[in-house]
C-alpha positions in Angstrom: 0.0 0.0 0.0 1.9 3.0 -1.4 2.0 6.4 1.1 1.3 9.6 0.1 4.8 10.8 0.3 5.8 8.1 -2.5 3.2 9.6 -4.3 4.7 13.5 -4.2 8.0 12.1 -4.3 6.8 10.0 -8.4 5.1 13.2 -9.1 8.2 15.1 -9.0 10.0 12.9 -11.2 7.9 12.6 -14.1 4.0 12.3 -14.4 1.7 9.7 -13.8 -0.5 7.6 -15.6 -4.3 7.2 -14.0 -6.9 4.9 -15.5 -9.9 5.0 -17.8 -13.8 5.1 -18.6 -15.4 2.1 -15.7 -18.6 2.6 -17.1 -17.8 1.7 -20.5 -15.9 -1.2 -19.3 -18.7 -2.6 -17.6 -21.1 -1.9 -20.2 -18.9 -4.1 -22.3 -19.6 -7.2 -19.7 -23.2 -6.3 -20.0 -24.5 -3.8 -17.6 -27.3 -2.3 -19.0 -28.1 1.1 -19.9 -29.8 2.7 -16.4 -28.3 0.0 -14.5 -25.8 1.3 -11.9 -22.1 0.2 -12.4 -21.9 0.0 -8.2 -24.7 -2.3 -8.3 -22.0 -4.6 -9.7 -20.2 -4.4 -6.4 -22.1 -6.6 -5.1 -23.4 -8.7 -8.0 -20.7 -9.0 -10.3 -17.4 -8.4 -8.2 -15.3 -10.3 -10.6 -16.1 -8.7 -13.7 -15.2 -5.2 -11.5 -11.8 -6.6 -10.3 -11.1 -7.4 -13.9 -11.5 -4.1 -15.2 -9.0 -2.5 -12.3 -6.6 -5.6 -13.0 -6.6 -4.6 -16.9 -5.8 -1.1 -16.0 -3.0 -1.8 -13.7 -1.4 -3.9 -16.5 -1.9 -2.0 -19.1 0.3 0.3 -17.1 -1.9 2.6 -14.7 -0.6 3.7 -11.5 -3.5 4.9 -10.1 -6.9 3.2 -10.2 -10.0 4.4 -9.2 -12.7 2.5 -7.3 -15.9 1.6 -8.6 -17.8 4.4 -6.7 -18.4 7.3 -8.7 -22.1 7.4 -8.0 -22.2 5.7 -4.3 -22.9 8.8 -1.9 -26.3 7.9 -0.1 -28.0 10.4 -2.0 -27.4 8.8 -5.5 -27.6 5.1 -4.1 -31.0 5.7 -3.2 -31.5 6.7 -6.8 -31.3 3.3 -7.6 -32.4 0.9 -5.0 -29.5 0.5 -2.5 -30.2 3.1 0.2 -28.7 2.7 3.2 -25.8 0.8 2.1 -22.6 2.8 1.1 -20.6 1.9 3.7 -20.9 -1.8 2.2 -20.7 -0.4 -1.6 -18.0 1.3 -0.6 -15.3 -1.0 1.0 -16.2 -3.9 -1.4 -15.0 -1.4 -4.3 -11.8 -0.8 -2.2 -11.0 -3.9 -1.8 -12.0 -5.4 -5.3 -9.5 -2.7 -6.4 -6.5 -3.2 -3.9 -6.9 -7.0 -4.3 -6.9 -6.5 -8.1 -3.7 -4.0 -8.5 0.1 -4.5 -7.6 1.3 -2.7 -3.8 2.9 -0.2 -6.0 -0.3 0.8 -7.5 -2.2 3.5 -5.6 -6.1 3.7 -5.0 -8.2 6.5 -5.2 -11.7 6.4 -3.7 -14.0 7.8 -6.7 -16.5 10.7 -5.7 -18.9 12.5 -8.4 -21.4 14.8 -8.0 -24.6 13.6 -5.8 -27.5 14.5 -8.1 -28.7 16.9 -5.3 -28.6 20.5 -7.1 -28.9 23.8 -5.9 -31.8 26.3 -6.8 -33.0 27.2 -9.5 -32.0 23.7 -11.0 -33.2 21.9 -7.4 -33.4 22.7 -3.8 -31.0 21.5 -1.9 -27.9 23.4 0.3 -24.8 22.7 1.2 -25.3 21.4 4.1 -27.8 18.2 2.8 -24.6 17.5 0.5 -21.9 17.7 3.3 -24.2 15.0 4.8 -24.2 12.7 1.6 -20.4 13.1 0.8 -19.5 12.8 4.5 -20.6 9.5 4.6 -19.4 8.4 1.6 -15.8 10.1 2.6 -15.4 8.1 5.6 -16.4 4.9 4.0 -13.8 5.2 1.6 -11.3 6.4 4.0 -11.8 3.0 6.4 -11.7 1.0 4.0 -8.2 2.5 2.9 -7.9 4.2 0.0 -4.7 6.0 -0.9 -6.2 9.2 -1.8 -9.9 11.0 -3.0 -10.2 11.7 -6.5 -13.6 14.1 -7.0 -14.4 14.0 -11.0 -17.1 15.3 -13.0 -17.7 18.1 -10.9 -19.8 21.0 -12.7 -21.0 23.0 -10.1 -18.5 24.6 -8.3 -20.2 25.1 -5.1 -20.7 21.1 -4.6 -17.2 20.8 -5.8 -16.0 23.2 -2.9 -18.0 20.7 -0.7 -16.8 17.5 -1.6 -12.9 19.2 -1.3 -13.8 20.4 2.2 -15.2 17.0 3.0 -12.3 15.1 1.8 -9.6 17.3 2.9 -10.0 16.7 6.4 -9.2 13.1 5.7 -5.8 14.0 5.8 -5.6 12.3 2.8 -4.5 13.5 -0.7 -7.4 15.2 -2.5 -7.6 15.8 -6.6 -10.3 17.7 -8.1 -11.8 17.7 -11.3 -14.5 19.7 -12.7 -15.9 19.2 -16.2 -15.7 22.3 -18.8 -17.2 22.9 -22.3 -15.4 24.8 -24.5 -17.2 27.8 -25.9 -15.7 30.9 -27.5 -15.1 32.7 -24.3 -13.2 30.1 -23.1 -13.8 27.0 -20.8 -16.6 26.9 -18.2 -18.5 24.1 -17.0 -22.5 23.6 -17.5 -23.7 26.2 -14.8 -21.3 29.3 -16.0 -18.2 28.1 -13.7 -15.0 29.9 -15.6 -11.9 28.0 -15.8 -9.0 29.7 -14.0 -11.3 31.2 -11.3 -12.9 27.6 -10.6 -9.6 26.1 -10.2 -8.2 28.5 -8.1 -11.2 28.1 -5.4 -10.6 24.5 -5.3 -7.0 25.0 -4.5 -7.9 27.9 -2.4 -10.9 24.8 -0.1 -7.8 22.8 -0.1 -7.3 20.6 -2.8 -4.0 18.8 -3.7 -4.4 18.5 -7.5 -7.1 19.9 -10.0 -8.1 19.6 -13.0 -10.8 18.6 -15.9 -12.0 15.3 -17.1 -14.6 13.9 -19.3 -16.6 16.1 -21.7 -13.7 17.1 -23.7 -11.6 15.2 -26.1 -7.8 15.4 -25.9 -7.1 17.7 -28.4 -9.6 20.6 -26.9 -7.6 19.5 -23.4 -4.1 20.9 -24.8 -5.6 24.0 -24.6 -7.5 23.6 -21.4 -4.2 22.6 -19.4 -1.7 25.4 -20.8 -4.3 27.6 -18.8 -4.5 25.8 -16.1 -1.1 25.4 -15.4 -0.9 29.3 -15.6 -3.5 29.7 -13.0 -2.7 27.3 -10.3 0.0 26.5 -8.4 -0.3 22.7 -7.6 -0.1 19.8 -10.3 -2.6 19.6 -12.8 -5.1 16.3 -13.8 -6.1 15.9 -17.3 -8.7 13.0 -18.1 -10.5 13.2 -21.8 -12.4 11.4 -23.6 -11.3 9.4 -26.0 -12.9 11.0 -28.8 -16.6 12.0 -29.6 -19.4 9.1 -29.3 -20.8 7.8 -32.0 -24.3 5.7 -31.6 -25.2 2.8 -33.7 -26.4 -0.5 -33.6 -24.3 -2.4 -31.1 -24.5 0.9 -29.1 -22.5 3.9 -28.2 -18.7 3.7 -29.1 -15.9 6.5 -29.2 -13.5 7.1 -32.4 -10.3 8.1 -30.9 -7.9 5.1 -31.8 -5.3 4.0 -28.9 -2.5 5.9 -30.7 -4.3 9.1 -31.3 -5.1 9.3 -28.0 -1.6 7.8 -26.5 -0.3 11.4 -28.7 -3.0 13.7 -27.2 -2.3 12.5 -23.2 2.0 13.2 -24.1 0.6 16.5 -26.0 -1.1 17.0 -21.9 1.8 16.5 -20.4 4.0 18.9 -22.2 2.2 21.4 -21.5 2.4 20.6 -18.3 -0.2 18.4 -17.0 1.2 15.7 -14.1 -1.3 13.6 -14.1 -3.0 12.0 -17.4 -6.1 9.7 -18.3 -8.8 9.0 -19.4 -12.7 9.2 -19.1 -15.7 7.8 -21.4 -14.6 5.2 -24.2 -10.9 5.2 -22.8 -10.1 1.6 -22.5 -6.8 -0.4 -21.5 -5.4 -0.3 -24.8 -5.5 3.4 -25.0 -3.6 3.8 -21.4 -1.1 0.7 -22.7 -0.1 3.2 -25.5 0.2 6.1 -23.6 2.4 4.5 -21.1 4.6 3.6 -24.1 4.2 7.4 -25.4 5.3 9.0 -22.0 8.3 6.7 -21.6 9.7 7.8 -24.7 8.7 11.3 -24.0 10.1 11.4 -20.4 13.6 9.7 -21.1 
């Protein structure tokens, strides 16, 4: 079980390679459209364990447990109210059991599907109570640091980065942005630089954008970044745009397109790289190879 300290000391030698899209992986298996991937937890546990084991041998150093939507508020969504706790340390252990000891874990947060008004009616406080819980389940069951993703509304991202940071543990946070002509903001208005900032400034380790955007839009997105912050920066895309048909949705990024868009990331000065929706194994195997060669 790596410590944080190994994990600042790799970042300053080079950057580091996270995983991809779970959802798409598990879709692949056959979870069905609507169907919850934590769900799988508990139903399918092997089918989970081999999508982190595919990861970490395609070359990931960090993986991230299956437990993106498991705060109480979207488990009751779907049936399983009342059990994070359990959701939770089943994915930590399906991932720690599945991934070498050099590997490190990262408990997955996203956003709760509680929003505030005019979209919904909830306050902070009703979400420090969902991510609180799903915080210290994560924490017990002993992940190596909290990864927040998908964030697009700054004031629940400032939440979950209070929540997590007095873990003690290391805390990355990603929002997700939409490029438009004015620049990058996320679905309610959030601005780039600004949103970054206050997630440094709630006390998070590492931020940073995934999903939404596909590499080549993310060069841009990260040489702004990296101009606005002070603390490393995570870069996740997806690997290209989706395209629907008749076996369902795919995306049309090939492995070595996207292994040259993540190196692009990290030259201009992105630390941590991977991916989100329709990234798979062979698309992190070929950036591993592409950020060896680049960081000789």
């Amino acid at each position: 079980m790596p410590s944080s300290e190994q994990l600042w000391c790799r970042l300053k030698k080079r950057a580091l390679l996270l995983d991809g899209g779970m959802g798409s992986m598990l879709i692949a298996q056959g979870l069905e459209a609507g169907q919850a991937p934590e769900r799988w937890n508990l139903e399918y546990p092997d089918r989970v364990a081999a999508v982190h084991r595919a990861y970490s041998e395609a070359g990931c150093e960090i993986v991230h447990t299956n437990t993106f939507g498991a705060s109480p508020a979207k488990l009751a969504e779907v049936g399983l109210e009342g059990r994070c706790r359990e959701v939770c340390s089943i994915a930590v252990q399906l991932a720690r059991d599945a991934v070498g000891p050099e590997t490190f874990v990262a408990g997955d947060i996203g956003p709760t599907g509680l929003l505030f008004p005019p979209m919904g009616k909830t306050d902070e406080a009703e979400i420090e109570r969902s991510l609180t819980e799903q915080v210290e389940a994560l924490v017990d069951a002993g992940v190596d640091l909290l990864s927040i993703e998908t964030m697009f509304d700054l004031r629940e991202a400032q939440v979950a980065v209070r929540t997590a940071s007095q873990s003690g543990l290391p805390v990355f946070a990603s929002m997700t942005f939409n490029r438009k002509k004015r620049g990058f903001f996320t679905l309610v208005g959030n601005p780039l630089s600004a949103s970054l900032q206050a997630l440094v400034d709630t006390g998070a380790d590492v931020v940073g954008s995934n999903c939404t955007l596909v590499p080549d839009d993310m060069i841009d997105l990260v040489a702004q970044a990296v101009q606005s912050v002070e603390v490393p920066i995570v870069a996740q895309p997806n690997a290209g745009e989706p395209i629907v048909g008749t076996a369902g949705v795919h995306y049309d990024t090939q492995p070595s397109d996207f292994a040259a868009g993540l190196a692009r990331l990290v030259e201009k000065g992105a630390r941590l790289v991977g991916g989100c929706c329709g990234t798979e194994p062979p698309h992190l195997q070929a950036t591993r190879l592409a950020l060896e060669i680049s960081q000789r």
